[in-house]
C-alpha positions in Angstrom: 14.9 193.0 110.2 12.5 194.6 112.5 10.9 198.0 111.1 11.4 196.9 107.6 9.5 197.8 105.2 8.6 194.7 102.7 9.1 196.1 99.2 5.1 196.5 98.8 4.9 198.7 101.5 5.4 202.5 99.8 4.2 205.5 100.5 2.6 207.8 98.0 5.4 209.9 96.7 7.5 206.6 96.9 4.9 204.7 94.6 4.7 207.8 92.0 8.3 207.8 92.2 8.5 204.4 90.8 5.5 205.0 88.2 7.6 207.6 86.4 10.7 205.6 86.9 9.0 202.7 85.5 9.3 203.9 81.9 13.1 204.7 82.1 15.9 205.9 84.1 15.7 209.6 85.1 17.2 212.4 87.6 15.5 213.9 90.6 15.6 217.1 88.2 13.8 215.2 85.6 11.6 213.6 87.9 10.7 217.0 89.6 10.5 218.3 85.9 8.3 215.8 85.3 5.6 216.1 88.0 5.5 219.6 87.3 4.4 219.3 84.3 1.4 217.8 85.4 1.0 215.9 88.6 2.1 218.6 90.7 -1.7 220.6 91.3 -2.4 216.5 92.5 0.6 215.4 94.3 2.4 218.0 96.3 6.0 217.2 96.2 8.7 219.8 97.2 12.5 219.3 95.6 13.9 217.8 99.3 11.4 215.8 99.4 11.5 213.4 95.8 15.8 213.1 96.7 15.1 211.9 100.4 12.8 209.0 98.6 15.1 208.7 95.9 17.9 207.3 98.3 15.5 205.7 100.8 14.5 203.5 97.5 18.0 203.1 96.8 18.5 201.9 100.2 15.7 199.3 99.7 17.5 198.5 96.2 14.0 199.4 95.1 16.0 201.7 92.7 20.0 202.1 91.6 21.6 205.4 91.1 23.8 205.6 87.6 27.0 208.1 87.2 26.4 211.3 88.0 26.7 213.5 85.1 26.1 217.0 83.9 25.2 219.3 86.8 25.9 216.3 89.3 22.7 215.0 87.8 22.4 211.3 88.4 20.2 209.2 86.8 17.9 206.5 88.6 16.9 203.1 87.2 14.3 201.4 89.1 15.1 197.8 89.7 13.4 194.6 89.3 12.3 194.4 92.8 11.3 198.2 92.5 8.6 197.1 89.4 7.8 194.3 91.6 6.9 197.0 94.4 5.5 199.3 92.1 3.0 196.8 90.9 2.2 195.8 94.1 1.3 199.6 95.4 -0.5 200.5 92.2 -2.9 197.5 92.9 -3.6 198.8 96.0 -7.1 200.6 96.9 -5.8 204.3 97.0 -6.6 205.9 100.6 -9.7 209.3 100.9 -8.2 212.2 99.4 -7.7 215.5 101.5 -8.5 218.6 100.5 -6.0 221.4 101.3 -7.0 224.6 100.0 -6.1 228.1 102.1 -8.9 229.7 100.7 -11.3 227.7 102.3 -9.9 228.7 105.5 -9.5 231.8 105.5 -13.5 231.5 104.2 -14.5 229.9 107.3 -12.9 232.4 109.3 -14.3 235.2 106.7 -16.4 236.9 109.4 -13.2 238.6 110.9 -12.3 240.3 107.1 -14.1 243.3 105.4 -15.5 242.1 102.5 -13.2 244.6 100.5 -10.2 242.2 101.5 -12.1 239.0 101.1 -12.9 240.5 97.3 -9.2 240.7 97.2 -8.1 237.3 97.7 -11.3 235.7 95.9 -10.2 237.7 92.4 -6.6 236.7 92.9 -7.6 232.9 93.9 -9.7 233.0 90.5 -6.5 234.6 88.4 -4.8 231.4 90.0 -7.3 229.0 89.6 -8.1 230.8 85.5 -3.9 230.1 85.1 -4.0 226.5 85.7 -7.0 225.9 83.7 -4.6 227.6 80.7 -2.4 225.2 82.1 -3.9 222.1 82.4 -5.9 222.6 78.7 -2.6 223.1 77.0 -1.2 219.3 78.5 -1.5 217.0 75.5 -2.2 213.6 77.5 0.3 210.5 77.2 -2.5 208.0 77.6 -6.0 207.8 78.5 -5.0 207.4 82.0 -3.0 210.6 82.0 -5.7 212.2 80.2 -8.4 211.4 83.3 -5.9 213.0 85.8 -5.8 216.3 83.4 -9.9 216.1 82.4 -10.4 216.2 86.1 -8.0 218.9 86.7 -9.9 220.9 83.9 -13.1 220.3 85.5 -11.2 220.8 88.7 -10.2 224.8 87.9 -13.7 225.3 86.3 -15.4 224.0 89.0 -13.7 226.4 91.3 -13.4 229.7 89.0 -17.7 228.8 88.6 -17.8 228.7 93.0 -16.0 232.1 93.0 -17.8 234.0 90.8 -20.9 232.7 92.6 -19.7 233.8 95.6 -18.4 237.1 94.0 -21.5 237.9 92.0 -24.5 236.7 93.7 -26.9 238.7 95.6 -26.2 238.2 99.2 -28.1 238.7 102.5 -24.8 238.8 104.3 -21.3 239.3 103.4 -19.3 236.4 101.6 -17.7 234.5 104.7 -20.6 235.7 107.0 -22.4 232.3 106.4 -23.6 229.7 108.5 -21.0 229.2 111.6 -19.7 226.0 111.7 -18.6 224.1 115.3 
């Protein structure tokens, strides 16, 4: 049919859905359960949005949908053709990431702050930023794959809590935001 998608064809969250289905059946609960407990900081995913995949894979018989159970919790399965996609996708050459972090902005834009404000949301980024470190160090890794996604996150958080206390400790000429204006 016209606008079809052939089973290869998945978007991101689609694909991950499928990786953690891949191993057995689970619930959109577990699933979000799941990529909380790990992915999440990597993958943004909201609640809304892992169901509305859920049943436009089971529409594509890409996954099946068991009894519901406790809690109206039903579990997925993913299908033969949903491995075959899933295989297909993983092999694929992942696209440029995007970095989406609201501090940045708001650092770019710094000029218009008083620095006693921009203090402000630097220490509570770092408290953030210190919190998933805990986080991410406490993850025992499944595999060594899993375990690249976490060192990265680890070097990720300490990477970031190093750039703020630069930022916040460093002798400055100008206050932090007043830097360089960018076009």
């Amino acid at each position: 049919m016209p606008g079809e998608k052939s089973p290869g064809e998945l978007n991101a969250t689609q694909g991950s859905l499928l990786g953690f289905l891949f191993d057995g059946p689970k619930t959109g609960w577990d699933l979000l359960h799941e990529i909380e407990g790990g992915l999440s900081r990597f993958w943004n995913v909201t609640p809304s949005h892992v169901y509305r995949e859920l049943r436009t894979l089971q529409d594509r018989r890409l996954v099946t949908a068991g009894r519901t159970g406790v809690r109206d919790r039903r579990p997925f399965t993913i299908t033969a053709a949903g491995k075959k996609a899933f295989k297909q996708w993983i092999a694929q050459e992942p696209g440029p990431e995007q970095i989406r972090n609201p501090l940045l902005i708001t650092l770019w834009f710094g000029r218009h702050l008083d620095e006693g404000t921009l203090a402000k949301f630097l220490d509570s980024n770092r408290k953030v930023h210190a919190e998933r470190l805990r986080h991410y160090t406490g993850i025992t890794a499944g595999d060594e794959h899993t375990g690249a996604v976490l060192a990265f996150g680890i070097a990720y958080e300490k990477a970031v809590i190093a750039w703020i206390d630069d930022l916040t400790s460093s002798p400055r000429t100008a206050p932090v935001g007043a830097g360089t204006r960018h076009g």
